[in-house]
C-alpha positions, 0 to 999 in steps of 0.5 A, spaced: 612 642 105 620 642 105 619 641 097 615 647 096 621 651 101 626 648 097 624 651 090 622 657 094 629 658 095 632 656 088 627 661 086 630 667 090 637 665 088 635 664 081 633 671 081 638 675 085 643 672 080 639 672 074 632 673 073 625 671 075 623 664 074 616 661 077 617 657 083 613 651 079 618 651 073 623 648 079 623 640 078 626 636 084 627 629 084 629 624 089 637 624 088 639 616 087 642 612 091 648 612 089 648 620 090 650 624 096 644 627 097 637 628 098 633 632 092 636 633 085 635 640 080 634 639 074 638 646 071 638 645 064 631 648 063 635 655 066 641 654 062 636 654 055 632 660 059 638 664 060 642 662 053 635 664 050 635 671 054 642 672 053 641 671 044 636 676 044 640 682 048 646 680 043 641 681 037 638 688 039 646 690 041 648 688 033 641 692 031 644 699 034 
């Protein structure tokens, strides 16, 4: 339950900053003891979307 919040939060700021992601493409994992913290997000599955999303916005500008 709180895993299903969390990503629902990530989801939200993910949208307002850059675009709509589905919950389910959210990976938490048990961050290691030796981290601060409780949950780790994997951010490099959005760092791909976005470098995709932005190369194609790119493409289209050098078509016109």
């Amino acid at each position: 339950m709180l895993e299903t919040k969390i990503r629902r939060k990530i989801a939200e700021a993910f949208k307002t900053l850059f675009a709509e992601v589905e919950e389910n493409k959210i990976t938490l994992q048990k961050t290691r003891k030796d981290v601060q913290g409780d949950y780790t997000v994997n951010v490099f599955p959005f760092y791909v979307f976005l470098n995709f999303r932005q190369k194609k916005r790119l493409n289209k500008l050098e078509s016109i």
